[in-house]
C-alpha positions in Angstrom: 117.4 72.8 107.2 115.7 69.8 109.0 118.0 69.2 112.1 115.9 69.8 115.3 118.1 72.0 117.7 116.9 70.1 121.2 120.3 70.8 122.6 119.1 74.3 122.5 118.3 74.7 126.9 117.1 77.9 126.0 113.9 76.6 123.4 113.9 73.2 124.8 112.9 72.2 128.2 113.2 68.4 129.4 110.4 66.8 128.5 107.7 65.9 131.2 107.3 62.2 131.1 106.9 59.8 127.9 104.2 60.9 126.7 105.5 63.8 125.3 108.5 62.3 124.2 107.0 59.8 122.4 104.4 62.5 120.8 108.0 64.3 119.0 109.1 61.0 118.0 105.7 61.1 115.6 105.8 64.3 115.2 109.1 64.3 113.5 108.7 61.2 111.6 105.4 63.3 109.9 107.8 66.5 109.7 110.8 64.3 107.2 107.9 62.9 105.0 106.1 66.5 104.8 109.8 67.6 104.0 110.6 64.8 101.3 107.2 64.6 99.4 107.0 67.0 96.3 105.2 70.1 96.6 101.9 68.7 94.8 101.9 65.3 97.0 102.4 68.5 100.8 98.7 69.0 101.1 98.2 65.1 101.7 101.0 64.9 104.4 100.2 68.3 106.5 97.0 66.6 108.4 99.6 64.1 110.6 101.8 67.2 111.3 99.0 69.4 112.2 97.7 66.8 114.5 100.7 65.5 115.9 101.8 68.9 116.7 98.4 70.1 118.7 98.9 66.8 120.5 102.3 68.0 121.6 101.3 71.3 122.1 98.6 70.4 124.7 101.5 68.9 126.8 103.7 70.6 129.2 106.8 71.5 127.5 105.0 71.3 124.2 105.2 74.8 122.6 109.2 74.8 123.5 109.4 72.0 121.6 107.1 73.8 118.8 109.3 76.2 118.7 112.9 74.2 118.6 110.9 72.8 115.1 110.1 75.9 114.0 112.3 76.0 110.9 112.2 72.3 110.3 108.4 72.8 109.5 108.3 76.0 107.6 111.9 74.4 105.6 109.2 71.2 105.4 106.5 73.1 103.8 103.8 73.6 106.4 103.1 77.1 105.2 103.6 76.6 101.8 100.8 78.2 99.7 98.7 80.3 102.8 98.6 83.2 104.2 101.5 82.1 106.4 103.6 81.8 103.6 104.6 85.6 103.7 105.4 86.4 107.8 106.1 90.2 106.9 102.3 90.9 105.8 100.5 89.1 108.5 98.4 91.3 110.3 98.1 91.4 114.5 94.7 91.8 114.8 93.6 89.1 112.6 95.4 86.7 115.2 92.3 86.9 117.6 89.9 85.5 114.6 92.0 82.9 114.0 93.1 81.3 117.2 89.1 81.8 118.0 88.3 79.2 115.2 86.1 76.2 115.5 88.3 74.3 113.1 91.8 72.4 114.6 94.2 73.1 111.5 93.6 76.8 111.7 94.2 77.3 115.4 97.0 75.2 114.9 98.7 76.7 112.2 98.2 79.9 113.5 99.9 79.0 116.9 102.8 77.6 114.9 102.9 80.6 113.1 103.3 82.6 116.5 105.8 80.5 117.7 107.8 80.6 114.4 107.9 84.5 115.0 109.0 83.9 118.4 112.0 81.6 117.5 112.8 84.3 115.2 112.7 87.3 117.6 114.7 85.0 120.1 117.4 84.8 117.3 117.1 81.1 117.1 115.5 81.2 113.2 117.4 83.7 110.6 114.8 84.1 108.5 114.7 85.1 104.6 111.6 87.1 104.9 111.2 88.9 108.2 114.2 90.2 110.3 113.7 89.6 114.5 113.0 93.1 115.5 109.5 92.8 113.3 108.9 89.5 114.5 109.3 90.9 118.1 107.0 93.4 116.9 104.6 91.7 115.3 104.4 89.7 119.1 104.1 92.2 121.1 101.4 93.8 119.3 99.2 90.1 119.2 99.8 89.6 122.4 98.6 92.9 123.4 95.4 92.1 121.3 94.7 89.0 122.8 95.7 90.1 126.8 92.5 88.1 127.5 94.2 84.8 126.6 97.0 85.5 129.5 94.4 86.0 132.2 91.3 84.9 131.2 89.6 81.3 131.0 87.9 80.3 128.0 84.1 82.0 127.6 80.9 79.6 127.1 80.8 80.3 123.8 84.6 79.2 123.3 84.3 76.1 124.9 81.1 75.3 122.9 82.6 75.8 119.8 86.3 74.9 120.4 86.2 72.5 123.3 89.2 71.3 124.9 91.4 73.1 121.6 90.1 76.2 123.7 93.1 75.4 126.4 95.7 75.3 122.8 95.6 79.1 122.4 96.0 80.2 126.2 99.0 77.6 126.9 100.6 79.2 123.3 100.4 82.7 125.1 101.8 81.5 128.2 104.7 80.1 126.6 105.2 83.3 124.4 104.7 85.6 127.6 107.6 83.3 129.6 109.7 83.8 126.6 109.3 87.5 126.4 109.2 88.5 129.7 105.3 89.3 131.6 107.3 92.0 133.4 107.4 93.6 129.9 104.4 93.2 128.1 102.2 95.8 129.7 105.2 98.5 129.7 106.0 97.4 125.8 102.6 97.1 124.9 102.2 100.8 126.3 105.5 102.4 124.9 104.3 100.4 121.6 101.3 103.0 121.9 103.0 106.2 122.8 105.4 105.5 119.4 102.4 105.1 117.4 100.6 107.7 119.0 103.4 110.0 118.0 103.0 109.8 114.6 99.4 110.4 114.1 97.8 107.9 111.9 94.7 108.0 110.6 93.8 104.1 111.5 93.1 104.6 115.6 91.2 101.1 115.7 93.9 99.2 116.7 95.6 101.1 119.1 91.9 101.2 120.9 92.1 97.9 120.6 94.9 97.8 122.7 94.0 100.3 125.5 90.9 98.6 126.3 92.4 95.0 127.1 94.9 96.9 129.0 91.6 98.8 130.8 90.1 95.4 131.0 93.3 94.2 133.0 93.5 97.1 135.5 89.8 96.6 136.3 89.9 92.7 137.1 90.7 91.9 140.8 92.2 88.7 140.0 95.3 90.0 137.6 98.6 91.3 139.3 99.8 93.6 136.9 102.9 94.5 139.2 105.2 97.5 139.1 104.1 97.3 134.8 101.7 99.4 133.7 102.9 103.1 134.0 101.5 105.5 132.4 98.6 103.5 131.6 96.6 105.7 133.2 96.5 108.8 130.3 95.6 106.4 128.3 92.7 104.6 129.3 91.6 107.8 130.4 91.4 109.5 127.0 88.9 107.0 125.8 86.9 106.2 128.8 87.1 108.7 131.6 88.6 111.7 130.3 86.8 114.1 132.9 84.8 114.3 136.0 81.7 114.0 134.7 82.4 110.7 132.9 85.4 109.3 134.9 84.1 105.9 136.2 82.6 106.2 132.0 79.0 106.2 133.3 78.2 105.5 129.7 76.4 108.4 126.7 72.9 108.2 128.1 74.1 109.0 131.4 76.5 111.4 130.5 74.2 113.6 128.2 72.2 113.6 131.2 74.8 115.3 133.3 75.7 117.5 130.5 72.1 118.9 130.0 72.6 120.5 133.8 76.0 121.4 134.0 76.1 125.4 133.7 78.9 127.3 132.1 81.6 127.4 134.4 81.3 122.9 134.7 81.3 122.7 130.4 84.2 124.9 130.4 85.9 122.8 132.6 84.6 119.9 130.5 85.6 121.7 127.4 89.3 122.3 128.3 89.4 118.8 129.8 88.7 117.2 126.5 91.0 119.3 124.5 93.8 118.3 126.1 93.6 114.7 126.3 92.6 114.9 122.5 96.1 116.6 121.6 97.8 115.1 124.7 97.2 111.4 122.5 95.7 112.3 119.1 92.7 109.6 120.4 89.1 111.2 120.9 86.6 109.9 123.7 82.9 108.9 122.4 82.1 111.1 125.6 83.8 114.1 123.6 81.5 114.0 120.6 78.5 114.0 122.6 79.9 117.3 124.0 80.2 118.8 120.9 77.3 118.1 119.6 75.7 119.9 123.6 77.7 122.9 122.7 76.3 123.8 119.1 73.6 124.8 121.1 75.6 126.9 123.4 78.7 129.4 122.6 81.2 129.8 120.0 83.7 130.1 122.8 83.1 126.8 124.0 82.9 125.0 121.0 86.8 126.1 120.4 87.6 125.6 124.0 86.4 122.0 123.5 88.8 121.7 119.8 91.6 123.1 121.5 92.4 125.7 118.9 94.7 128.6 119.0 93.9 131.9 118.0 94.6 131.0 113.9 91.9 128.0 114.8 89.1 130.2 116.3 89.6 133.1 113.7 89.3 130.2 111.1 86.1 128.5 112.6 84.5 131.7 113.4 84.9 132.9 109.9 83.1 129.7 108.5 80.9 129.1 111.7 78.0 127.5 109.9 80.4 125.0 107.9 81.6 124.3 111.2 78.5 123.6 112.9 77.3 121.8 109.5 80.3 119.6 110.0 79.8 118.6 113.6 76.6 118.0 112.9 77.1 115.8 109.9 80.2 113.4 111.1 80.7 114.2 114.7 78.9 111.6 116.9 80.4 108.7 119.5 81.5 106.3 116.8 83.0 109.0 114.7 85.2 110.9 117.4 88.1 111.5 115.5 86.3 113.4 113.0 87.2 116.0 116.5 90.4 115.6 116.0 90.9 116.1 112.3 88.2 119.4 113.1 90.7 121.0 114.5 93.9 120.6 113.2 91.9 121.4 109.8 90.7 124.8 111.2 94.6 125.3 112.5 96.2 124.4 109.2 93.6 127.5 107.9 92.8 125.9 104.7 89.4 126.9 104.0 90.5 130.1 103.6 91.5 128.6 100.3 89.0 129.9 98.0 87.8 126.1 96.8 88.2 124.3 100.0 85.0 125.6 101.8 82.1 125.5 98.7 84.2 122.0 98.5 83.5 120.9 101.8 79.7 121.9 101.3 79.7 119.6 98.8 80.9 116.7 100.7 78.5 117.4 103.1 75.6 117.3 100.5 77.4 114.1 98.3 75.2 111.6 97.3 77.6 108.3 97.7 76.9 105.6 95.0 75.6 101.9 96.4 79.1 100.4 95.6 80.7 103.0 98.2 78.0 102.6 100.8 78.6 98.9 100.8 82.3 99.5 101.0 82.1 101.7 104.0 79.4 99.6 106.2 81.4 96.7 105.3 84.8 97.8 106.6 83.6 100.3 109.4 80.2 98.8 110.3 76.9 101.0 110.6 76.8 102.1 113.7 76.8 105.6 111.5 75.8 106.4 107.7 78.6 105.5 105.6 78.2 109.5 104.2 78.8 110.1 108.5 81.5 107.8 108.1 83.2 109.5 104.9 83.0 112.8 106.3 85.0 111.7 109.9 87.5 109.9 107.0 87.9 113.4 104.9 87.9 115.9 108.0 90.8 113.5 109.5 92.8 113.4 106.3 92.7 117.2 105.8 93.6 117.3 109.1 96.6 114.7 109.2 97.7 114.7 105.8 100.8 112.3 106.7 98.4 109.8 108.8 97.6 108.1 105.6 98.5 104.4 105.6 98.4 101.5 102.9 98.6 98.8 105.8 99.7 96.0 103.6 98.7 96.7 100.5 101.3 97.3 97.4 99.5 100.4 97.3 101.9 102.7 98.4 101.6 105.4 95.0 98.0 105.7 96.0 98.0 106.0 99.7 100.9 109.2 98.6 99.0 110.5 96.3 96.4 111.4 98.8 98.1 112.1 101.5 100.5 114.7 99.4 96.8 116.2 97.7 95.8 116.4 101.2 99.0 118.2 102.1 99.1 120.8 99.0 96.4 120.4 97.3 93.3 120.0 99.5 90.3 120.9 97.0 92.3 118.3 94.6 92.0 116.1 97.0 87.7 116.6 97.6 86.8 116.6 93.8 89.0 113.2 93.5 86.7 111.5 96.8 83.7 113.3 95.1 84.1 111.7 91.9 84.8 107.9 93.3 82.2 108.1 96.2 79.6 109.4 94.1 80.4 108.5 90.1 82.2 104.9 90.9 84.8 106.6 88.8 87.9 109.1 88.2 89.1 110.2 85.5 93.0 111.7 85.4 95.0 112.6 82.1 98.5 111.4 81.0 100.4 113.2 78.1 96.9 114.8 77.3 94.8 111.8 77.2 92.2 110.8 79.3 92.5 107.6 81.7 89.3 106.3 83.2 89.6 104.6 86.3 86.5 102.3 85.0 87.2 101.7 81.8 91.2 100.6 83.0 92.6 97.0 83.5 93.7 95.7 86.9 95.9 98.0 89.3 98.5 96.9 90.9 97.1 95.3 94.4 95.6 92.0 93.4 92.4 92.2 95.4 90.3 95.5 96.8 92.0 96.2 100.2 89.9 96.8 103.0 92.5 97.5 105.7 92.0 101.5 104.9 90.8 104.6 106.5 87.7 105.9 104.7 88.5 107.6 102.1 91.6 105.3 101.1 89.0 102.9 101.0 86.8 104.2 98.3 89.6 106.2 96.2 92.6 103.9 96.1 91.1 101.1 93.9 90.7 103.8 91.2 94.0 105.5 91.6 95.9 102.5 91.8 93.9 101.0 88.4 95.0 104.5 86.9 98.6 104.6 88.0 98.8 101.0 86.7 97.7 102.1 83.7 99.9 104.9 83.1 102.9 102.7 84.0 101.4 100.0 81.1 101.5 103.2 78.6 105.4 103.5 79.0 105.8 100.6 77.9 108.8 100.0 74.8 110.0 103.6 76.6 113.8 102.9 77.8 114.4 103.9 81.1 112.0 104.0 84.3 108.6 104.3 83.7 108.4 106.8 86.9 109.9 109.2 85.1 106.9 110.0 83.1 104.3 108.5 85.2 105.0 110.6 88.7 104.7 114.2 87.4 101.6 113.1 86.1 99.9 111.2 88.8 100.6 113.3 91.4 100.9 116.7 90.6 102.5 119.7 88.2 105.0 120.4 91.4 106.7 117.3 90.9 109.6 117.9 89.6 110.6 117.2 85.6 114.3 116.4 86.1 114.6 112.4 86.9 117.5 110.3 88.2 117.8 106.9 89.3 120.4 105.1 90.3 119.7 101.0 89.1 119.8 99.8 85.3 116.0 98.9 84.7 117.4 96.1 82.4 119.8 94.3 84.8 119.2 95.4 88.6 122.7 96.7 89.0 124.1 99.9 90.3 124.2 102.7 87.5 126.4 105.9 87.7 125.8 106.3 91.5 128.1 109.0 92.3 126.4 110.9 90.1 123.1 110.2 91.3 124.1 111.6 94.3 126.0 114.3 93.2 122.6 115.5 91.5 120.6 114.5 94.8 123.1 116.8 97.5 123.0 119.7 94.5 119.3 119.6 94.0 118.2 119.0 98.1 121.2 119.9 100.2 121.3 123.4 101.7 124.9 123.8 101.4 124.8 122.8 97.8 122.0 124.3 96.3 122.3 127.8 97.5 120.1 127.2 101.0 116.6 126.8 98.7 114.3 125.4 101.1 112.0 122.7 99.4 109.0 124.0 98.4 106.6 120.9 97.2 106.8 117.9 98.0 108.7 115.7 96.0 108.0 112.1 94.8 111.0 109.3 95.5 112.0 105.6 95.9 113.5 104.1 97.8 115.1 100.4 98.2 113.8 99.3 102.0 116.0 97.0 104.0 115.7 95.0 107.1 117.3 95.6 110.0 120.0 93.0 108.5 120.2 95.6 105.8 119.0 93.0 103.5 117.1 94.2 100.6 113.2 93.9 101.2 111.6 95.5 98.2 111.1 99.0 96.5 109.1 101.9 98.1 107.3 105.4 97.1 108.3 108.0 100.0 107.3 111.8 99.6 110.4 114.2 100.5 108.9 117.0 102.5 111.4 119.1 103.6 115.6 119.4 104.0 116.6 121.0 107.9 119.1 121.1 110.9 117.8 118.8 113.4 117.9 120.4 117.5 121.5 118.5 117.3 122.5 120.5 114.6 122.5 117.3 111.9 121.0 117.8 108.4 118.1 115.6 108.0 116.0 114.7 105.6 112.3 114.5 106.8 109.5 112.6 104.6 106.0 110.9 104.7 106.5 107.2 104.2 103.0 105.5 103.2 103.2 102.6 106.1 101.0 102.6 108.9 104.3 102.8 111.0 107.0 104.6 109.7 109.3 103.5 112.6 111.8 101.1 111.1 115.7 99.7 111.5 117.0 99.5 107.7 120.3 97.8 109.1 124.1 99.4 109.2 123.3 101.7 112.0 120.6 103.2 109.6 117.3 104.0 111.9 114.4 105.8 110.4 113.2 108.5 113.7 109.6 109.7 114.4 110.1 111.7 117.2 112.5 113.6 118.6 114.4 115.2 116.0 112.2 117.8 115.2 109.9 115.6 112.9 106.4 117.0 112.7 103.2 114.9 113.3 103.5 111.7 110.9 106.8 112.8 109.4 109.7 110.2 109.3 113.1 111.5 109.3 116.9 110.4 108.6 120.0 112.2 108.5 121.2 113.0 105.0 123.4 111.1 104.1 121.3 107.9 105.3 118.5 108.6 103.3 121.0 109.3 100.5 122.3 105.8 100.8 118.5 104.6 100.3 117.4 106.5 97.8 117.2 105.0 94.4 115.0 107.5 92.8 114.0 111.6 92.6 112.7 114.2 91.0 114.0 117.5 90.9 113.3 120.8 88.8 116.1 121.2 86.1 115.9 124.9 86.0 117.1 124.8 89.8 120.4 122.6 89.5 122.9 123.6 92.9 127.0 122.8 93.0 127.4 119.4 91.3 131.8 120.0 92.2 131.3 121.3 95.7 130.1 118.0 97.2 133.6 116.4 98.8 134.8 112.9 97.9 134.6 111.8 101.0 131.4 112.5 101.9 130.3 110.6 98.7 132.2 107.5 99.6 130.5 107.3 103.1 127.4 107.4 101.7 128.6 104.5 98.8 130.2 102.7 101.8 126.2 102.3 102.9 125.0 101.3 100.1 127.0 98.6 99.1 126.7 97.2 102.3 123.1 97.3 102.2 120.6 96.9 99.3 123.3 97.1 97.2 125.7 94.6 97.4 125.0 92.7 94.7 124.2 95.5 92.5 127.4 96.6 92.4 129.5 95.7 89.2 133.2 94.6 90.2 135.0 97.6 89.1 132.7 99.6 91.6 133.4 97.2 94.1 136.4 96.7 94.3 137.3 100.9 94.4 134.6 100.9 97.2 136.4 98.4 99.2 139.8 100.3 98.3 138.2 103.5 99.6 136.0 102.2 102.9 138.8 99.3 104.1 135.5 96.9 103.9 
């Protein structure tokens, strides 16, 4: 599609004078020869669109009219063959590198990019790849990232190395801020937060990110924030002023100072203070690790005090006090404070009294990390630590938040489960498998009885090492994913699904031996789905399968829609556990591997974090919606529930939802014309 919608009031303002006018009569001149010339002859044609359309952007009215072309261009080609290409896996936080550039075409492209998104999350662009709630999304967060553009004039070292292009990113935020609303951005940009926040990841940075512009905001006299901004407050505070003693953050110097002559009454107060913020947000203060490290030298007492735990927490750290202590000593300083956090939900979850876990966790402490790893953990973290300091904060929080683990955007999403469902059931699993990468530059796991070396494999399935990790994804998902590829390249000539061979393997002897899946490998369509779920309500339902709770968890896939319920791709999930929600509903509540589990799969279908009884980093869906998403399980074939008790009816609502979603152009006529018999569709 090349028409240019400037009928549209809404994206298209008048324009202010000629200039402007006669700028879009270039610019769409360069935009129908981008869009005629073959794909090989596109990279000669972008520069005129790219500097036509910072020309037009540095007008009044420009970006509007940006944004009115925002299909045109992308239909044209402008993206074709970058990054840009693929709008779902752009990443927020790389926004402020790029519209900081020295060179034109990138801060153009980028802001192009931005207001594509926009016209999208208007509803003004349908498009193919990303639906408008993630484009609203994927706004809100940049522009929460990038706060400083809104209120701030460019820095000397912006307009020494960008010039007058400086102006180009601040006028793009100011049209994206009129679009949205500035009333809202604060108030989103802080529920935004909270929903994160809810679901305990392990990846804090950019959330951080996000409370300090918002701290940087409420401390400049020259921006009116408004009525927005509510709540703020317990935010900013839990990084930067948490207590009395460091409430206008007087910075660590100062405050190790005031600690050093506080007397027991003032660090229990401190103690207690720090606690709850910590479990209040899941985010720890520098200023809390520096009072951890002031109360080894002091009581026992205080040292729980300051973790918050509860009497299964203090029996647990006082039974392996000088772990504990080696611990805090090791990985707890101010630029590893959530190695706090995962402290104490570790010492709560009780599982050093494991027998392996503790002499395990001596050994991490002692682990000598190969070069390759070190480089690997100062380049994504930095070195404001040791990269072993920085290991250890990445292990304590995993053990601690077994379903914080997130892939980012990485098609490594058996690897990121893997750990985190180790981490969940099988934590000393889980510390030989980091020993062995951080220290040998190698694992080695067995399929069918044969050994598979993690060094000696072919490529995995991610294209390039992802950096976008916590810690100890970082250094042990370019093996696993290298041995899960090749277990997968070992079925091969087997009919059927390779997951049916390769998941009991990979992850663990609990997951189960029985198999279904629903899709014909060979052709994509629908296969036997009413029995599929016939086998899924008998082997997970309570009311099917004699009320057995589930007991591991459980590998599955599922097909992921938009929120168009438009088919998106295929997914690894963990199924955790099968309960009545506080309204009564059966739900299904699992650990998806993205960073934000969050999501709106289309026909009413809603994936919850919070507030139906999900547990820290658990995603949940009533049954039958996960049913209707589901494509494959496992299940244990000795356990098999009441394939005839499950009613007709209830199948066909759950059928109903799939054909209207991922599958509806799975389904072979027969099927769908019965479905459309049964559902009135």
């Amino acid at each position: 599609m090349t028409e240019h919608p400037e009928t549209n009031s809404a994206t298209q303002p008048p324009p202010d004078g000629d200039k402007l006018t006669g700028l879009l009569v270039k610019l769409d001149e360069a935009i129908q020869l981008l869009d005629a010339a073959r794909d090989f002859a596109k990279p000669g044609k972008l520069g005129r669109v790219l500097d036509t359309a910072r020309r037009v952007m540095m007008q009044p009215g420009g970006c509007a009219a940006m944004e009115a072309r925002a299909e045109a261009l992308e239909t044209a080609g402008l993206f074709l063959g970058s990054d840009w290409a693929t709008p779902q896996y752009l990443v927020p936080s790389l926004t402020t590198h790029a519209l900081k550039s020295a060179d034109p075409n990138s801060v153009v492209i980028e802001s192009l990019s931005e207001l594509r998104l926009l016209a999208v999350a208007m509803g003004d662009y349908r498009h193919p790849m990303i639906s408008a709630e993630q484009a609203h999304h994927y706004l809100t967060q940049a522009m929460a990232l990038n706060l400083w553009l809104l209120f701030g004039a460019p820095s000397e070292a912006e307009r020494e190395t960008q010039g007058r292009l400086a102006q180009l990113p601040r006028l793009l935020f100011q049209h994206l801020a009129e679009r949205i609303g500035y009333e809202h951005i604060i108030d989103q940009l802080i529920d935004e937060i909270w929903r994160i926040l809810r679901q305990r990841p392990l990846q804090v940075e950019p959330v951080k990110q996000m409370i300090t512009q918002i701290a940087i905001c409420q401390a400049n006299p020259a921006i009116d924030l408004g009525a927005s901004g509510q709540g703020a407050d317990r935010l900013v505070s839990s990084l930067f002023g948490t207590t009395q003693a460091c409430r206008e953050d007087p910075g660590i110097d100062i405050y190790r100072q005031r600690l050093e002559s506080m007397d027991q009454s003032a660090l229990q107060y401190e103690a207690s203070g720090f606690a709850r913020a910590m479990h209040d947000t899941g985010l720890v203060s520098p200023y809390h690790a520096v009072l951890m490290r002031h109360l080894l030298e002091h009581s026992d007492h205080l040292l729980a005090e300051a973790i918050g735990l509860s009497s299964t927490g203090r029996d647990c750290l006082l039974c392996y006090r000088e772990l504990v202590h080696a611990l805090i000593r090791s990985g707890v300083y101010p630029a590893t404070p959530q190695a706090i956090y995962g402290l104490a939900l570790m010492l709560e979850r009780g599982i050093l009294y494991q027998p392996p876990v503790a002499p395990a966790m001596w050994r991490q402490l002692g682990l000598t990390l190969s070069e390759w790893s070190q480089q690997r953990l100062s380049m994504a973290h930095g070195d404001a630590v040791s990269p072993r300091a920085r290991l250890l904060e990445g292990v304590l929080c995993m053990l601690g938040l077994p379903l914080g683990v997130g892939q980012g955007n990485n098609p490594t999403c058996q690897s990121a489960r893997a750990l985190s469902m180790w981490a969940y059931n099988d934590p000393d699993y889980l510390l030989q498998m980091v020993a062995w990468a951080a220290r040998d530059d190698e694992i080695v796991m067995h399929f069918e009885g044969q050994p598979i070396s993690s060094r000696e494999s072919l490529s995995g399935v991610a294209t390039e090492l992802p950096m976008d990790l916590d810690a100890v994804s970082l250094l042990v998902v370019p093996h696993l994913d290298r041995i899960y590829a090749e277990m997968g390249r070992r079925c091969i000539g087997r009919e059927g699904d390779p997951h049916r061979w390769v998941n009991p393997e990979f992850h663990g002897w609990w997951s189960g031996r029985g198999f279904r899946i629903n899709v014909d490998v060979a052709t994509g369509q629908l296969d036997g789905l009413e029995d599929f779920l016939r086998h899924f309500y008998a082997a997970y339902h309570p009311y099917y399968n004699g009320n057995q709770p589930l007991i591991h968890p459980q590998p599955a896939g599922i097909a992921v829609t938009d929120s168009a319920a438009r088919f998106i791709g295929w997914h690894a999930i963990t199924l955790l556990r099968v309960n009545l929600d506080p309204q009564d509903v059966m739900r299904v509540y699992f650990y998806n591997p993205n960073n934000d589990s969050g999501q709106d799969w289309g026909d009413e279908v809603k994936v919850s974090t919070a507030g139906n009884g999900e547990r820290f980093g658990e995603a949940s869906l009533p049954f039958e919606q996960l049913a209707s998403r589901l494509y494959i399980f496992h299940f244990d074939p000795l356990e098999r529930g009441e394939l005839a008790t499950i009613t007709q009816q209830e199948l066909d609502r759950v059928i109903g939802h799939v054909h209207r979603s991922w599958g509806a152009d799975r389904v072979p006529a027969t099927d769908l014309q019965a479905s459309q018999g049964v559902d009135g569709a």
